[in-house]
N, C-alpha and C positions, 0 to 999 in steps of 0.2 A: 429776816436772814436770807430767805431766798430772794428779795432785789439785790440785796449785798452783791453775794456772789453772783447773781446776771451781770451786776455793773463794774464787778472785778474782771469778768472775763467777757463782754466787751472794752474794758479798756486795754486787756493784754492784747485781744485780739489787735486792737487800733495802734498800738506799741507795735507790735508784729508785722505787720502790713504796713508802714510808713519806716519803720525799719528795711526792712526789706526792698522799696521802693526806693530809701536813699542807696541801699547796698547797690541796686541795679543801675543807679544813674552815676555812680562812681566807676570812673575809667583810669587806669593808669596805662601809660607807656614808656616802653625799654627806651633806654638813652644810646645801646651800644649796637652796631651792626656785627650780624655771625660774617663768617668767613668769607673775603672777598679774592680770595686768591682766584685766578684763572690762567689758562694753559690754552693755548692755539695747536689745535691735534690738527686742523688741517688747513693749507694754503696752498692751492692748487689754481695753475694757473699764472698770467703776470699781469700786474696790474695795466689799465688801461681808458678808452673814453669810452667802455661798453659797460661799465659795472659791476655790479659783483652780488653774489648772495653770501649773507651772515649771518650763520646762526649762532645764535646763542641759548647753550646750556647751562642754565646758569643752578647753582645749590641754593636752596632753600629749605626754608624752616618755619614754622608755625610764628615765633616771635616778630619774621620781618613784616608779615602783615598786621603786625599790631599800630600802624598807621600807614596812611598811602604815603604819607609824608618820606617815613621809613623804606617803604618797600620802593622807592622813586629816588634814595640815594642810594640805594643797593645797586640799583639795575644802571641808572645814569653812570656810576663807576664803573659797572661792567664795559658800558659804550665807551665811557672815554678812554679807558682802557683798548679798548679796539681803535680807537682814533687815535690815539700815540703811535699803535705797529701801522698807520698808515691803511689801515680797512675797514675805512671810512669814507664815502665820499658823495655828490651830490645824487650818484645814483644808485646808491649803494640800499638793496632791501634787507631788510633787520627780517628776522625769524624767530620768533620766541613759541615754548612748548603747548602745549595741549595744558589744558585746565591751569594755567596761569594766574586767568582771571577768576577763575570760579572762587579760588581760594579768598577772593576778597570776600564771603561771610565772612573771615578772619579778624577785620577791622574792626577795632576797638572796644574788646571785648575785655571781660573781666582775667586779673593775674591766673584764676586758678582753670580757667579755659585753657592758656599758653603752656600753664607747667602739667596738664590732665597727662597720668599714662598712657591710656589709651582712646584711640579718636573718639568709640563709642560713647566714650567717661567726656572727653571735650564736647560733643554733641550733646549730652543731657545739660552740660554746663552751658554751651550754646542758648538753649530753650529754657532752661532756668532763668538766666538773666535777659530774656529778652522775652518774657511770660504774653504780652499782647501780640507781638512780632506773630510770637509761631503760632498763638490762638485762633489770631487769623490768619495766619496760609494753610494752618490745618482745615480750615473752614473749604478756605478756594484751591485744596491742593487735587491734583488732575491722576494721578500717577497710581497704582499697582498698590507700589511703598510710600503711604498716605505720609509717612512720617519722614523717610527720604525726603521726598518731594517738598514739606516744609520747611524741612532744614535747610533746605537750598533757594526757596522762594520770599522765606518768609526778610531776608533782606534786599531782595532781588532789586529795587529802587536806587539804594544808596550802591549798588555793586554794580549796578550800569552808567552810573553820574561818576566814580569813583573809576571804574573802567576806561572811559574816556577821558577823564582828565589826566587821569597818569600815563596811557598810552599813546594819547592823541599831543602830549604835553612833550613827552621823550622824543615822538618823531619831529616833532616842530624841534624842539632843542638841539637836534646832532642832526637835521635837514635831509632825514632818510624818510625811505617809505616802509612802515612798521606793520609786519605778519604780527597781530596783539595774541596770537596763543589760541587759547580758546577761553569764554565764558558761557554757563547755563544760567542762562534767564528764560524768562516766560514770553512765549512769544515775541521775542525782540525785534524792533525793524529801526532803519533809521528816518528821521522827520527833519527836515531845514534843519541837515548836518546837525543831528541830534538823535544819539542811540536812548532808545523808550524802550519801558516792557508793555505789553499785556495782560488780558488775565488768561492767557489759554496756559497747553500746557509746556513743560521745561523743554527745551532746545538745546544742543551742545551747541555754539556759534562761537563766529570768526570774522573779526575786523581788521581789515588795513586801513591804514592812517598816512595819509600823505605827509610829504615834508612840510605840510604848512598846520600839519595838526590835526585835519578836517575825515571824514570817514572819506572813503572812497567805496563807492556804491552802498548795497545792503550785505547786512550778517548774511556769510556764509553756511549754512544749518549744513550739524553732518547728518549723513546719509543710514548711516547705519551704528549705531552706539555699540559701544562693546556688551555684552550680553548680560554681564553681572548690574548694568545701568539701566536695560530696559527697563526695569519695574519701576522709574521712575524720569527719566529722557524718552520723550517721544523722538522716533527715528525721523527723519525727514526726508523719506523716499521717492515724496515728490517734487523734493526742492530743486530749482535749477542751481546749476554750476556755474560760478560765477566764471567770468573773466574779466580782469581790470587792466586796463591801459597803464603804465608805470613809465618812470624815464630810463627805464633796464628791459622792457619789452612788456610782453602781455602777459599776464600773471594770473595763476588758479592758485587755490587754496583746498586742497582735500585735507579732510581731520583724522588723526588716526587711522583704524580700518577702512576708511573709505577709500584710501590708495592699495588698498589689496583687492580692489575690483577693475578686471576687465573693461568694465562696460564705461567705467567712469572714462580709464583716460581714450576712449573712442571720444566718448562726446566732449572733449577736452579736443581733441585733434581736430574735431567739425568747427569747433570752436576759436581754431588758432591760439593755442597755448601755446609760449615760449617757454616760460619760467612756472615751476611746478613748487608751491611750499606747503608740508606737510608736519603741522603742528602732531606733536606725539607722546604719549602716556601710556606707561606699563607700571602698572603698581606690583609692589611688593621685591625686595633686595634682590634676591635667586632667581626673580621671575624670567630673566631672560635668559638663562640656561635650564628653565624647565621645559619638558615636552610641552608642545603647541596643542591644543584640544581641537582638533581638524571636527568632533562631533559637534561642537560648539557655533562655527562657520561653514554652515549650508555652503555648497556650491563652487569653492576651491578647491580645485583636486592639485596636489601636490606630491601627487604620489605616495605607493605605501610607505617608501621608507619613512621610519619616524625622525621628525624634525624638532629640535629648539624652538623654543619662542620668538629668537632670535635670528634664527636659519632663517624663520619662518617670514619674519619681516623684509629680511635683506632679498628673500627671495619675490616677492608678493610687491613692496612699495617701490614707486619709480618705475613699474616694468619694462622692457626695452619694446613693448609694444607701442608707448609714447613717441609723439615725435615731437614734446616739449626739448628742447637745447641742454635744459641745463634742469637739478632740484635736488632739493635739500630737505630730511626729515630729523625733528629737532625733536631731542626727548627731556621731562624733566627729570632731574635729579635733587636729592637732598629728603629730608626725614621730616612727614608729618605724623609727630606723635609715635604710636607702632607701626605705623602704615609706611616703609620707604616707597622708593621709586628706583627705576635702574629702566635702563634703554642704554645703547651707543650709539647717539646721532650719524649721520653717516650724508653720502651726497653722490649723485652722478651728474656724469657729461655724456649726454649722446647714447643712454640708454648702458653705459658704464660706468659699473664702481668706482669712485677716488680713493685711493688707499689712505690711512691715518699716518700720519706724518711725524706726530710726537715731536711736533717744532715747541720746545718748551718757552712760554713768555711769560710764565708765574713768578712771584717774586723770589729769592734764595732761601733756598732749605721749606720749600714747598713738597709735601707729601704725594708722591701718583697714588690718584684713586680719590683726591679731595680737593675742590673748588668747584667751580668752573670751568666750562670749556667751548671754545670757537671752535669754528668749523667753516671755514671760507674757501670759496668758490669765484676765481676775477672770467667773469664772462668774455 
């Protein structure tokens, strides 16, 4: 009797586990793209043979990265779209948001990851079906938040090959030079025009992508992570600051917070910046009309009056201590799970505001407050 039962329940067990295994090797994806509506808030300037910065903020949602395939006709619509109103052109730099790419874990993952409540609920669902993935970056994760840091590494391979070929693919396709957002990988570098990981630990980084596809130089690491990410993004305070040669002038890339420091656009001006792009992410819907946490960001004084998130941005990125020409800070928008996003991209000339222009180019009977949005700059 008792081999019975051992050999009844090793075979359920084996039933269980090859079940499951098939469950985890089963992928489906959406056939339909969310919302592609977009609106050009700002066109400043006249077009010309000196180029132009575009940003794009574009809406997004958990299901478009259910294939790069998907998220690459999302975004390629948004560009042609901009290449119809004519703000497009051969020198024309693209700008896309902050953590753009990080979101590629997203890719191809099971239906009930997509439709999860809430991210935390998507996250278990993450690590469920990809049970070896996370076993091992749990093993080699570097980070504070051992569990953070898997979630995030434990596909970091396919999300750097996946990274490139969709951004590197879009700048070669519409002949710009592409700001790719930002991605967290592991030590990242590029090798004979090829973005690799390592095994150290997570980086926030930033790729441009010339019009023929190819990286242009190395990932720009940011400097200083927003604070609810140290525990698992090491800051990069000793990285240098890039500057890339473009056919629109000489280009920097600060990430979020890092254009709220002083010291950055000094060594930006040692450097001969022209053109400043500052990929950008503020989570949560309200966030940008809630008080700023000044405790939070050592070493800006902004004085006592209390400020927005928002104040706090517009006052801090771009400062007119720059003597970059022209820059542009892109925010993302759209809903992951309960997590939204909210920022208002914005842009100067010459160390001034460009006001929003609310030049509408969205299609008829398009709602304010939902799609997409340009933000253009003719240098």
């Amino acid at each position: 009797m008792r081999k019975v039962l051992v050999t009844l329940t090793a075979v359920v067990v084996v039933i269980l586990l090859v079940s499951y295994g098939l469950w985890t090797s089963k992928r489906r994806v959406g056939h339909y793209l969310t919302d592609l509506r977009i609106q050009v808030v700002v066109n400043d300037g006249q077009p010309g043979d000196r180029g132009n910065l575009l940003g794009i903020q574009p809406e997004l949602f958990p299901s478009d990265y259910s294939s790069v395939k998907r998220l690459h006709r999302k975004l390629a619509a948004y560009l042609q779209q901009a290449r119809e109103h004519g703000l497009i052109t051969d020198k024309t730099i693209v700008v896309l948001p902050e953590h753009i790419g990080t979101w590629l874990f997203a890719v191809d993952e099971k239906s009930q990851f997509y439709q999860a409540a809430t991210i935390d609920e998507a996250m278990n669902w993450l690590a469920f079906s990809n049970p070896l993935l996370f076993t091992d970056a749990v093993l080699h994760a570097r980070g504070k938040s051992r569990i953070d840091d898997a979630r995030l590494r434990m596909k970091a391979r396919s999300m750097a090959e996946n990274y490139q070929s969709l951004f590197g693919g879009l700048a070669r396709e519409f002949g710009v030079t592409l700001v790719a957002g930002s991605i967290v990988l592991p030590s990242p570098k590029v090798q004979a025009d090829k973005l690799i990981i390592g095994t150290g630990a997570l980086y926030n980084s930033s790729l441009v992508f010339g019009p023929n596809g190819l990286p242009l130089g190395q990932p720009q690491r940011q400097l200083f992570p927003s604070w609810y990410q140290q525990g698992y993004i090491r800051p990069g305070k000793d990285a240098p600051l890039y500057v890339i040669d473009t056919p629109a002038g000489r280009l920097a890339t600060l990430i979020g917070s890092d254009s709220w420091y002083p010291d950055n656009y000094l060594r930006l001006n040692a450097e001969g910046a022209e053109l400043i792009a500052v990929p950008a992410f503020v989570a949560g819907r309200s966030s940008w009309t809630q008080p700023w946490r000044r405790d939070k960001h050592q070493g800006l004084d902004l004085g006592p009056k209390p400020l927005t998130q928002g104040e706090a941005w517009r006052r801090l990125t771009l400062a007119p201590i720059s003597t970059a020409k022209a820059g542009i800070s892109v925010f993302m928008r759209g809903q992951f799970w309960d997590q939204g996003s909210t920022g208002h991209s914005f842009a100067t000339r010459g160390g001034q505001s460009v006001a929003e222009q609310s030049i509408s180019a969205s299609p008829k009977g398009a709602k304010p407050g939902h799609g997409a949005r340009l933000i253009n700059l003719w240098l």
